[in-house]
C-alpha positions as CSV (number, residue, x, y, z in Angstrom):
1,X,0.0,0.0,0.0
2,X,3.0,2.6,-0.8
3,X,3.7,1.9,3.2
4,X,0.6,4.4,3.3
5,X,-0.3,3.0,6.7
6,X,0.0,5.5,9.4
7,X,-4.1,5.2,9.6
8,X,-4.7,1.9,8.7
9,X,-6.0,0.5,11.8
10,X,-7.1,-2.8,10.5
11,X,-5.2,-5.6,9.5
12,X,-1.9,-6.8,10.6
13,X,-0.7,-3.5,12.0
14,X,2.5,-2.6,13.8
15,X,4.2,-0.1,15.8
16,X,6.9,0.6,12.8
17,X,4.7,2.5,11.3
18,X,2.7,4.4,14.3
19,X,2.4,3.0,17.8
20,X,-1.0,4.0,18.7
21,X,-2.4,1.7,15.8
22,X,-1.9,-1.2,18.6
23,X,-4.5,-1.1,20.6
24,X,-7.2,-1.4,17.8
25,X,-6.2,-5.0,16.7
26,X,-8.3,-7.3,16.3
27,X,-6.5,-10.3,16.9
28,X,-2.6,-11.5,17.5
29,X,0.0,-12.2,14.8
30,X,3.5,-12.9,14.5
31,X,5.0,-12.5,11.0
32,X,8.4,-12.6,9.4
33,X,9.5,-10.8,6.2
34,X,12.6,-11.0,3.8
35,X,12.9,-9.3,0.5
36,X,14.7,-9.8,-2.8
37,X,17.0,-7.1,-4.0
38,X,19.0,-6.3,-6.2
39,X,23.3,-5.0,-5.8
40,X,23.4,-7.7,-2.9
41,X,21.2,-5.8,-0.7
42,X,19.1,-7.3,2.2
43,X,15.9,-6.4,4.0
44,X,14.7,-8.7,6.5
45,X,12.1,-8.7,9.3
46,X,10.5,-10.5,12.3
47,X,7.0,-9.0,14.2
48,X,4.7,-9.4,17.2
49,X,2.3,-7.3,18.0
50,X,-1.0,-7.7,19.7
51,X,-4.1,-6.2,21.7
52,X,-3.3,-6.0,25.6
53,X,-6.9,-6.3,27.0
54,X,-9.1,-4.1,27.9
55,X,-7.7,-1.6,26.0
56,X,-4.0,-1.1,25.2
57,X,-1.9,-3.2,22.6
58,X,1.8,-4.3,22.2
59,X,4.3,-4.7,19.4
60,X,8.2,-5.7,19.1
61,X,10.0,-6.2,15.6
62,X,13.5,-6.4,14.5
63,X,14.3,-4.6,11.5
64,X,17.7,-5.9,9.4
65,X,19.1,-4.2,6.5
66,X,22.3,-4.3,5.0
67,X,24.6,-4.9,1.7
68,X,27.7,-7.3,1.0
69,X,29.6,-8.0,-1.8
70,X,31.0,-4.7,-1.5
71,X,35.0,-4.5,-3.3
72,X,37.5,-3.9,-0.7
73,X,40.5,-2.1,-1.5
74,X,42.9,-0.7,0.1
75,X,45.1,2.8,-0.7
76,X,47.1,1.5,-3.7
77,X,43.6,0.2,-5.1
78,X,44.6,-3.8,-4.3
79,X,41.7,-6.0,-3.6
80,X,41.7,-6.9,0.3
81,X,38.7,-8.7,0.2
82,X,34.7,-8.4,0.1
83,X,33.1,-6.0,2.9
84,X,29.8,-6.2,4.4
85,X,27.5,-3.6,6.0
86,X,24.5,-4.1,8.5
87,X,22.2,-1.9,10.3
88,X,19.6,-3.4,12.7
89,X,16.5,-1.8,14.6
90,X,14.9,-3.4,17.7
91,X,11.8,-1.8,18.3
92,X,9.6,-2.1,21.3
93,X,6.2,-0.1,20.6
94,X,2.9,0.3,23.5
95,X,-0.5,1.9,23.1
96,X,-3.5,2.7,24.5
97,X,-7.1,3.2,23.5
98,X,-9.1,6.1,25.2
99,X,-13.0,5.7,25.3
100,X,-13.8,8.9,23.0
101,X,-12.0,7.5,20.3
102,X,-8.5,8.5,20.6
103,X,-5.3,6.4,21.0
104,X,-2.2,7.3,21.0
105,X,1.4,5.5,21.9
106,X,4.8,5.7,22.2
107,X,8.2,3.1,20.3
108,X,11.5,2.5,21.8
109,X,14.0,1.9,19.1
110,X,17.2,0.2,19.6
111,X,19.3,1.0,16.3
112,X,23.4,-0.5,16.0
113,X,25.0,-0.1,12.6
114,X,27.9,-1.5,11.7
115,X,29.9,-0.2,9.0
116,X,33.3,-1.0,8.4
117,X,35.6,-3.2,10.4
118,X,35.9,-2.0,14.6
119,X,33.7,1.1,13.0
120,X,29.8,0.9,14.5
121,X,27.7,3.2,16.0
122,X,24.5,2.6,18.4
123,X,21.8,5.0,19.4
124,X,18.3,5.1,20.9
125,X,15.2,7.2,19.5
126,X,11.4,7.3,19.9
127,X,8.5,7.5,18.0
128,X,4.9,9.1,19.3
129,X,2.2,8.8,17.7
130,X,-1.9,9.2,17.9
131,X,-4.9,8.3,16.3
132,X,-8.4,9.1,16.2
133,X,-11.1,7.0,15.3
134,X,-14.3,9.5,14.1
135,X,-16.3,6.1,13.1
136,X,-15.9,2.2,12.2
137,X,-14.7,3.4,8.5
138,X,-12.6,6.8,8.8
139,X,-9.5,7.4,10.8
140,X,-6.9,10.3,10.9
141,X,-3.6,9.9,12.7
142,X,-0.1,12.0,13.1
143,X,3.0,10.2,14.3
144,X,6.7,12.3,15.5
145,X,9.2,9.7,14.9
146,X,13.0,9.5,15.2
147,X,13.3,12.0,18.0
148,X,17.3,11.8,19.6
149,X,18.3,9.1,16.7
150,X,22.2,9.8,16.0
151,X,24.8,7.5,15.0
152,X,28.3,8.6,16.4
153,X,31.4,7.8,14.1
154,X,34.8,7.0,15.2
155,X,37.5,6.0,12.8
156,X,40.5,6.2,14.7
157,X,40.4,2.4,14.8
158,X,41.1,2.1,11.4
159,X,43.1,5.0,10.7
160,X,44.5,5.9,13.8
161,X,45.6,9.5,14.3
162,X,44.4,10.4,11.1
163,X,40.9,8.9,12.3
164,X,38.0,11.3,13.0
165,X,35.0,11.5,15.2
166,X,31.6,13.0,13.6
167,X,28.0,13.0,14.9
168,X,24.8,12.0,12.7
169,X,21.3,12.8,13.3
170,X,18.5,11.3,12.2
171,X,16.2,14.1,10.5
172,X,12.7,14.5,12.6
173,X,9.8,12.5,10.5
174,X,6.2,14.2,11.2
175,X,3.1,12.3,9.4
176,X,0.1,13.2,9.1
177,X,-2.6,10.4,7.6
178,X,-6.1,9.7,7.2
179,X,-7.8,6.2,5.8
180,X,-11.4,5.7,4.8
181,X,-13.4,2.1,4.4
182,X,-15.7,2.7,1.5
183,X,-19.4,1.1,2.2
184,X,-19.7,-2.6,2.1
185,X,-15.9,-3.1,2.8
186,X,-15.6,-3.0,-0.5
187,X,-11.9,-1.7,0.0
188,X,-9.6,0.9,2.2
189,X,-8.1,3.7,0.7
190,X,-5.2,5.5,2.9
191,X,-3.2,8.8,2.2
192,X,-0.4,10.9,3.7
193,X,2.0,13.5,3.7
194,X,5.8,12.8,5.7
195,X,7.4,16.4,6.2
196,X,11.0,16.5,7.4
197,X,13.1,18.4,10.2
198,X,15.5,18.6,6.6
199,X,12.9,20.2,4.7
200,X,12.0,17.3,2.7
201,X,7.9,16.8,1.6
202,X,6.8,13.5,0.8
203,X,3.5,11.9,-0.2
204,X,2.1,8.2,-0.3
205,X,-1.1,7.0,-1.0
206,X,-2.6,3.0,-1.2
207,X,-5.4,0.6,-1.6
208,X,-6.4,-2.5,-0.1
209,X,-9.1,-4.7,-2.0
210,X,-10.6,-7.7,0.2
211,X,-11.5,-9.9,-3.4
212,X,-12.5,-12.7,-0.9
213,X,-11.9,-13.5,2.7
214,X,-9.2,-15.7,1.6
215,X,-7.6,-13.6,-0.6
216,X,-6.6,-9.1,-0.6
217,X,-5.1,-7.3,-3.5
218,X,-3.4,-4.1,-2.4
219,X,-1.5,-1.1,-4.0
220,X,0.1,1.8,-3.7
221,X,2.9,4.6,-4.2
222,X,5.5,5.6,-2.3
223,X,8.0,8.8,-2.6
224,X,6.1,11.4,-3.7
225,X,8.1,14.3,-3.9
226,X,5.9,17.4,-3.6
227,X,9.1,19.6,-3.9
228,X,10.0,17.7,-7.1
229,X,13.7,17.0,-5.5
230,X,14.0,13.5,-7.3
231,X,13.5,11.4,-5.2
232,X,11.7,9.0,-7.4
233,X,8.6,7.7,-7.0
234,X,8.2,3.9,-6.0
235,X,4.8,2.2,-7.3
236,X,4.1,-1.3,-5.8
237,X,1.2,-4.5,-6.0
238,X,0.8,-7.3,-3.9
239,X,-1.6,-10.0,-2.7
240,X,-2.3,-12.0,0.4
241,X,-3.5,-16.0,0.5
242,X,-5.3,-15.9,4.1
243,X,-6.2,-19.4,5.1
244,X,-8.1,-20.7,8.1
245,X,-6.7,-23.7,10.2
246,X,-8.7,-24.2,13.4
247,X,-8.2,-20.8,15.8
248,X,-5.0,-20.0,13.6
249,X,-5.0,-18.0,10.1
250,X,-1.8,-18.4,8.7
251,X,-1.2,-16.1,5.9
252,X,1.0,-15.7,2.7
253,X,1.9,-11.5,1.6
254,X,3.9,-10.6,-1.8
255,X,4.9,-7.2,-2.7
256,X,6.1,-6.5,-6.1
257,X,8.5,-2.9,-5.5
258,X,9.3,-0.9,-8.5
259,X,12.8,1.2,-7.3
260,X,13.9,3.9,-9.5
261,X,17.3,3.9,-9.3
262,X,17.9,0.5,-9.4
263,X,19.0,-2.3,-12.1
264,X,15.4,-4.4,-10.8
265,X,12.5,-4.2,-8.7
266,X,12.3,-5.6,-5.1
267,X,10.0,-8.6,-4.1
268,X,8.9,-8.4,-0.6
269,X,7.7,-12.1,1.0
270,X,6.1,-12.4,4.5
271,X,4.7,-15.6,6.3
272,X,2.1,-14.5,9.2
273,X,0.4,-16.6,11.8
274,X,-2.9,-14.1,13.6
275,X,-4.1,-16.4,16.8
């Protein structure tokens, strides 16, 4: 859905994406992800998340990311071997739903990248965010994510005294969404608009079609750049097979990625258990 979810209260939803989406679930679900990509990229991922009765909810993931395959060479340009780079997100998110509607929630992120050989960096941020729920088909939400995310650098490992040390933070991410269940459940349709502590205005926008109860198409767009900085946008499609086993519903989810500025699209492939 062009990861046009910060409203989307329905479904397998997680704190990634807005905390205070939690406490509306209506069942639990654990869920692992991994992508294909292309220039030896990785993205993988691993999710819980559930309600916490009466009325607050619960979600931990673990985000990976990385590339390898990279060419290491060293000063006189001589091959010293492949290099590899990983960074990895541990997110704890909790939320709670008010009587009048509102719910709102806070995640603790865990982030550690490392980058180069004795060169890594760790650093905690935190994400806020709020929904309101004005009937059983139309929601609007904000979410303030990244606040104190920074990566500190030291290189003096590698290059001794000629090493440096340098401070990164993570720009401030303020969303603003709203999603709407046209009559008869026919389907969801979800907007937004991401603004940007570094100036940066970005739009998504996705659908989710229930064909049967066993089987959703959904999609979507992602990286719209309402300052036209070229970006690129990233169109996607994708499907879930939903099947019902006893008091399980195991579930199959494909995402087909178009990326811009790179040699192929990426294929995202999840396996989910709701209980």
């Amino acid at each position: 859905m062009g990861n046009a979810m910060t409203a989307v209260a329905s479904g397998d939803v997680v704190a990634y994406y807005n905390p205070a989406l939690i406490p509306g679930a209506g069942y639990r679900f654990a869920s692992a992800s991994f992508g294909i990509l292309s220039l030896d990229r990785r993205l993988n991922f691993l999710n819980y998340s559930g309600a916490l009765p009466p009325s607050a909810g619960l979600s931990i993931g673990l985000i990976n990311a990385g590339v390898s395959e990279i060419d290491g060479r060293d000063g006189d340009g001589e091959p010293t071997g492949p290099l590899t780079t990983s960074e990895n997100q541990l997110f704890l998110g909790f939320g709670v739903r008010f009587p009048f509607g509102l719910s709102v929630g806070v995640t603790l992120k865990l982030l550690y990248y490392q980058l180069y050989t004795d060169v890594s960096s760790t650093t905690v941020g935190v994400d806020f965010g709020a929904l309101y729920r004005f009937d059983e088909n139309l929601t609007a939400a904000i979410t303030v994510k990244d606040i104190n995310s920074r990566y500190k650098w030291d290189t003096r490992p590698v290059f001794g005294q000629n090493g440096l040390t340098s401070e990164e933070a993570f720009p401030l991410l303020y969303t603003a969404g709203a999603a709407f269940r046209l009559p008869d459940s026919i389907a969801t349709v979800s907007a937004e608009v991401e603004f940007s502590s570094a100036e940066t205005i970005t739009g998504r926008a996705g659908v989710e079609v229930p064909v049967v109860p066993e089987f959703t198409l959904r999609a979507g767009i992602d990286r719209v750049d309402l300052q036209e900085s070229g970006n690129g946008v990233r169109p996607s499609v994708g499907f879930t097979v939903r099947a019902k086993v006893g008091g399980l519903s195991p579930a199959l989810h494909y995402a087909f990625v178009h990326e811009p500025f790179a040699p192929s699209a990426m294929h995202m492939i999840s396996l989910s258990m709701a209980f």
